[in-house]
C-alpha positions in Angstrom: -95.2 -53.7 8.1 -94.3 -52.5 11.4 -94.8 -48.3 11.6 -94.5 -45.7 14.2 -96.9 -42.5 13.7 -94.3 -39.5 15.3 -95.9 -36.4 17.4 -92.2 -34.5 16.6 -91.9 -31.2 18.6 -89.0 -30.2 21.1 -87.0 -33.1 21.3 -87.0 -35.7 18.7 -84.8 -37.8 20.6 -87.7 -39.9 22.1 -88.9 -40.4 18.7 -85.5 -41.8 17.2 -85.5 -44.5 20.2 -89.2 -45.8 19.8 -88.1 -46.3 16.1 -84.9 -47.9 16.4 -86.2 -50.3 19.9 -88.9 -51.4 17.7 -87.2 -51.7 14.3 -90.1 -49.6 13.0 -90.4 -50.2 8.9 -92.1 -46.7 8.5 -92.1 -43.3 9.8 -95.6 -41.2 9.3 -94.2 -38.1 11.4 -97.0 -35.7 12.6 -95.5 -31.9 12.3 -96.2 -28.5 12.9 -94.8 -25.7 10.7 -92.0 -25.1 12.9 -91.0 -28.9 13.9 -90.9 -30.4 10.3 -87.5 -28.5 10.5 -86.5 -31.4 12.4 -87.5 -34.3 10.0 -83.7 -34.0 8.1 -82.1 -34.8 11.1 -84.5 -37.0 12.4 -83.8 -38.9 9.3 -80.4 -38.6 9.2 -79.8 -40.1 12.6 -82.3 -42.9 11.8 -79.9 -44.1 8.8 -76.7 -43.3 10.7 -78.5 -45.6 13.6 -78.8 -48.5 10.9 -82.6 -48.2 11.2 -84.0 -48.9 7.5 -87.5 -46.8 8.3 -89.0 -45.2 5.3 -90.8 -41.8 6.1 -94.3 -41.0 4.7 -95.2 -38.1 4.0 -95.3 -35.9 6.7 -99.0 -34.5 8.4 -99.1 -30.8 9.4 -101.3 -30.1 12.0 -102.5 -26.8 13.7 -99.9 -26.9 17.0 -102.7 -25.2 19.3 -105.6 -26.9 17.9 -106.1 -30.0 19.9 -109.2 -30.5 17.8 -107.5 -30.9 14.6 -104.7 -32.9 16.2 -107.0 -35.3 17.5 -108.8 -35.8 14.2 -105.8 -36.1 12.1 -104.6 -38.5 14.8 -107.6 -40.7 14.6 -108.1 -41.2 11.0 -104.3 -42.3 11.3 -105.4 -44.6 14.1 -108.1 -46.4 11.5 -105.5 -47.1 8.5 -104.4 -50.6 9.4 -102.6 -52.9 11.8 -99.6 -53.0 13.6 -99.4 -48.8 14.0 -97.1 -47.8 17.4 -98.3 -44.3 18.3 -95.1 -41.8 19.8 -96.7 -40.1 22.9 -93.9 -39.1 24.2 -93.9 -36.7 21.2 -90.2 -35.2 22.3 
C-alpha cells in the first residue's frame, strides 16, 4: 500500500498532485486547527480526480511548534514502507 503523509496548510493544490502522480492508496493528512478545514475539499477533488485514496485519520499538530511537528512527523516516518512524505506542504 502506496501512502502519502500530507503537511496541508495554504494551498492544498500541491498535495492533490503528489497524490494523484503517484496513485497514492492512502492519505494520512497532517493538520493544524485551522487547515483541517480543507480536508472536505481536498477529498472531494481527490474522488472527482478518479484517485481512490482513503484518508486516515487526520494528525493535529501545534502550527508554531516545530518540535511537536517534527516528532509527530517522525513516529509517522517509523510505521512502515513505501510512505511518500508532502514537503511541499501547500
Amino acid at each position: 500500500m502506496k501512502t502519502h503523509l500530507c503537511l496541508l496548510g495554504g494551498e492544498v493544490m500541491p498535495n492533490i498532485i503528489g497524490v494523484l502522480q503517484d496513485r497514492a492508496d492512502q492519505v494520512i493528512p497532517v493538520v493544524s486547527k485551522d487547515s483541517a478545514r480543507q480536508l472536505p475539499a481536498m477529498l472531494e477533488a481527490l474522488h472527482q480526480a478518479g484517485s481512490k485514496a482513503v484518508f486516515a485519520p487526520e494528525l493535529t499538530v501545534l502550527p508554531h511548534d516545530p518540535a511537536h511537528c517534527a516528532d509527530v512527523i517522525e513516529r509517522l516516518a517509523d510505521t512502515g514502507d513505501n510512505l511518500v512524505v508532502n514537503w511541499t506542504g501547500g
